[in-house]
Steps between C-alpha positions, in 0.01 A plus 500: 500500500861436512699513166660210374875460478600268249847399642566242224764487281413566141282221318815427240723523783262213711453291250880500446541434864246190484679337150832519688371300807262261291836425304744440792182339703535291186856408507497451851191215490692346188812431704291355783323292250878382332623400842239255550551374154862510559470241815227335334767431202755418702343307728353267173735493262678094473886541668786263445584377848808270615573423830226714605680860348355650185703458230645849379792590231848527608792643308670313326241231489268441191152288534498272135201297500193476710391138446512474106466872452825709348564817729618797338707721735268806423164275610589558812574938530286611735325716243508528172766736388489475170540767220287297238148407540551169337784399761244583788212331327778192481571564878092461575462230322770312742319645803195335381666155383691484869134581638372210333746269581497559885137478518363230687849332568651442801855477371757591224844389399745825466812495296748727618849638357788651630750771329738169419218323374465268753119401461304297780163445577258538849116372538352818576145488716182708349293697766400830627656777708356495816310844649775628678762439271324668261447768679872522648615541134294805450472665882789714460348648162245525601563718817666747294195522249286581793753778581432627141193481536425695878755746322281562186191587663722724798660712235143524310314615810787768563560620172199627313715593146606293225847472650366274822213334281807398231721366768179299678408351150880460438529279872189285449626406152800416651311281743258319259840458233678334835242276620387362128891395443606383848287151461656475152864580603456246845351241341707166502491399136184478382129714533164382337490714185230651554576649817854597421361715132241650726754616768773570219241737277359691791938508624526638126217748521572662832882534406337746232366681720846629644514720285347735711820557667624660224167741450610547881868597418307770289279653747688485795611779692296674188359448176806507229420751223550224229163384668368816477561572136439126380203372747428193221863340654291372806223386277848341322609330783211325621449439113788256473419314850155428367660452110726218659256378769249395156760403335693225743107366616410469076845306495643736251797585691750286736543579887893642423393674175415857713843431681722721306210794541553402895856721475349749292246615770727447774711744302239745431367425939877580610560815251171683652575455843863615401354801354301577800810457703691755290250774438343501847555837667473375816802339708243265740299396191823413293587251807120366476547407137890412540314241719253404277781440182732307705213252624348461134874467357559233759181331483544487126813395455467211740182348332674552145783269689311261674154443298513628120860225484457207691150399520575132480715490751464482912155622597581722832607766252136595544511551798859689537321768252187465726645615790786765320183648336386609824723819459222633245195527690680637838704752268240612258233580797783650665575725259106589429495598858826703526302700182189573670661547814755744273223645344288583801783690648501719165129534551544592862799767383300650206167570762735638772613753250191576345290543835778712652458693197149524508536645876717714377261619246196528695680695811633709235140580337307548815675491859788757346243646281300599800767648707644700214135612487512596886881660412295760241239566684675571850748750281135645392341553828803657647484769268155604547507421911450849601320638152208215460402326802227320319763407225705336746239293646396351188893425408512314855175307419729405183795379683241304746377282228828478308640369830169269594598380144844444513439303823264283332737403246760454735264256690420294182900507426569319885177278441618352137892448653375352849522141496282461800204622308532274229197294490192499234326606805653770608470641157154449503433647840722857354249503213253473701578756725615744196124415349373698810705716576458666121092422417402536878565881480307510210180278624602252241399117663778273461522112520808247430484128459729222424468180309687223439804312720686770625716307731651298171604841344873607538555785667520786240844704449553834564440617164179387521394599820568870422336426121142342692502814766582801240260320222230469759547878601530611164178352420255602821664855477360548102166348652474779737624740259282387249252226527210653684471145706339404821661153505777307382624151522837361486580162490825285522490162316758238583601229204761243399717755409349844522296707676245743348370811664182640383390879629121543407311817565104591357609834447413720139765256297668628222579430117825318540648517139456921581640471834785286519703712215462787741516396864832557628368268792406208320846529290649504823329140633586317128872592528545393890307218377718369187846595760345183653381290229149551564210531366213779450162510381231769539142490474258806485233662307354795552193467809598141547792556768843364449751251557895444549580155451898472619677180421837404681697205466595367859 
């Protein structure tokens, strides 16, 4: 039977994994959802027409009076800025009385006046954007959310950390924040109420959830120590989007009351990516997250400039910050790339050194080992070549099997380096011709199978090439030595993500918890084992056989 290989991450770790894409899954159907409520409100909402134009605000220009109705200058922001709950509660209430007036009419008298106070009047006609125009307003938004959006679920599937899971969630919040306020922002003058506080509490909500960037700004290029020391600051962060989120849907709060927090966490977003900057070590990662500043600093300050002051003014601000945001998600997967990309090279430097100075190790132990051995004993057999014959026979049978050795090692040595032999297969074909070359001179049967998609596997490294073949040899050479079998099984076992190896025999067995404390050999296959990051179990009781069960990570 073949062994199983569980090549899964851990359960904490998978169920981490499946939260984070339930939750941008989430964010992603919610913005597809808001941009068919966004067209729906636009397309529904009643619009001031004359001479077939919408009517829109102009500088400088100030509507009075619809029909009998008294029109304060802040009825018409685009949102409701206000610092006081009671002011937007006022501004509602004039959504809701322009809402009632425009209903079912087909025209409206607007009074209109002019920085000298020069007032005049214009019939106005009542109807409904058309489709396309609706859809014109919103298109170019709208492309760039679906940008956002392709870029959130890219960076997600390429970066399995926090770092690329905080910059997805961070770009589909963006999205959903964008696509709930563009419909707002483009309308004409006027939305049904109902549509425009659905769109402007889910725009309220998903701004919240921006504040990932700055849990981002913590963890990227690596965790800050602050965050090590102090892990309830996360729990913190999201504390206060979910605090304010309650808080603005409950009506306790205004939009603009969190406004003056706004600079405080842009602060806090700036000074961690600063202090990444400065501390890094590295010159190529300082540029990565010079990169990184500058576009958040940018990005920042032009949405401080052009949203947070002038909401009530010309509506194609939304879209100048639509399209200048674009920096972020090109810069910040960027960067995450240039990381792993930096980080891979480190990985590829650190396992260059450490296999050549494993090869230097093991030619050390055994190839020089063995022809110092040959050295001493050719020094002995001269002495005695015309006092012992028989003496220097056996010292030549010595340096015949030192050298047999040290060719053997020296075969392994060009088999592990030689990238033409590189395959699972040929690995498995060099056990399998080690398995008879060792038990057939003992009249030991021997069988190997594999399991599992082999063809899937990577091809294994160097490092664990040599580990399989001397582990393998290690173990048939203490069955010979000490098993008593007259068969043994080994079988390879291909996974997700490892491959196990199980060597079987039905020899005497042995009490393991005696055994392993005092078999050099078995010490030997756990320690080439952990150099790899494998795994070992053994199985055996005494009369029952045993079993090597060898896990590798591929």
């Amino acid at each position: 039977m073949p062994a199983s290989c569980p090549g899964r991450p851990p359960r904490r770790e998978a169920m981490n994994a499946r939260l984070q894409w339930a939750l941008l899954a989430l964010l992603i159907t919610a913005s597809l959802v808001m941009a068919a409520v966004g067209v729906w409100a636009l397309r529904h909402s009643p619009t001031l027409f004359f001479d077939d134009k919408p009517i829109t605000l102009r500088e400088g220009i100030q509507i009075t009076h619809i029909d009998e109705i008294r029109i304060h200058p802040t009825d018409l922001w685009k949102l409701p800025t206000f610092t006081s709950p009671k002011d937007e509660e006022q501004w509602w209430e004039a959504q809701h009385r322009f809402s009632q007036l425009l209903h079912g009419q087909d025209h409206a008298i607007i009074e209109f006046k002019d920085r000298l106070q020069t007032s005049w009047q214009i019939v106005a006609d009542i109807r409904r954007l058309s489709l396309p125009e609706a859809v014109e307003r919103l298109a170019l938004v709208y492309i760039v959310c679906i940008i956002y959006l392709s870029s959130s679920v890219t960076v997600f599937r390429r970066h399995a950390n926090m770092a690329g899971f905080l910059c997805a969630f961070f770009l589909a919040s963006t999205a959903l924040y964008m696509i709930s306020v563009a419909p707002v922002i483009h309308r004409p003058l006027f939305m049904d109420p109902l549509w425009l506080g659905v769109l402007i509490k889910v725009f309220f909500v998903a701004s919240t959830g921006q504040i990932s960037l700055v849990h981002f700004a913590m963890v990227f290029p690596e965790r800050k120590r602050i965050l090590v020391e102090n892990g309830w600051l996360v729990a913190a962060l999201y504390g206060y989007a979910l605090l304010i989120s309650v808080l603005y849907l409950y009506g306790m709060i205004s939009l603009a009351t969190t406004l003056p927090f706004l600079f405080v966490w842009i602060f806090v977003m700036l000074a961690a990516v600063a202090h990444s900057m400065f501390t890094a070590s590295d010159e190529f990662m300082r540029k990565q997250i010079r990169m990184t500043f500058f576009a958040l600093l940018l990005v920042s300050a032009f949405f401080i400039i052009s949203i947070v002051f002038p909401w009530s003014m010309e509506s194609s601000l939304i879209n100048n910050v639509a399209l200048f945001s674009l920096i972020l998600p090109f810069s910040l997967i960027l960067s995450l790339d240039n990381q792993r990309l930096y980080l891979d090279r480190i990985a590829v430097e650190v396992n260059s050194r450490k296999e050549k100075e494993r090869i230097h190790r093991e030619l050390h132990d055994t190839v020089l080992n063995d022809l110092a051995s040959i050295s001493i004993v050719t020094e002995g057999a001269h002495r005695f070549l015309d006092q012992d014959p028989l003496l220097v026979r056996q010292r030549l049978r010595q340096i015949r099997d030192y050298t047999k050795d040290a060719s053997r090692q020296l075969r392994n040595f060009l088999w592990v380096i030689d990238d033409r032999q590189n395959t699972w297969n040929d690995v498995i074909d060099s056990l399998r011709r080690l398995g008879y070359d060792l038990l057939g001179h003992k009249q030991i049967a021997f069988e190997m199978e594999t399991y599992g998609d082999q063809s899937a596997a990577p091809d294994p490294s160097p490092a664990v090439k040599h580990t399989i073949y001397q582990i393998f040899r290690e173990a048939l050479i203490n069955i010979t030595k000490h098993a008593r079998a007259s068969q043994v099984l080994a079988t390879v076992t291909f996974g997700h993500a490892c491959a196990v190896i199980v060597i079987a025999d039905d020899g005497q067995g042995f009490d393991v918890d005696k055994v392993e404390g005092s078999s050099y050999g078995l010490k030997n296959i756990r320690q080439r084992i952990a150099e790899v990051n494998g795994e070992l179990v053994i199985r055996s009781r005494p009369g029952a056989g045993s079993q090597i069960i060898v896990q590798l990570p591929l």
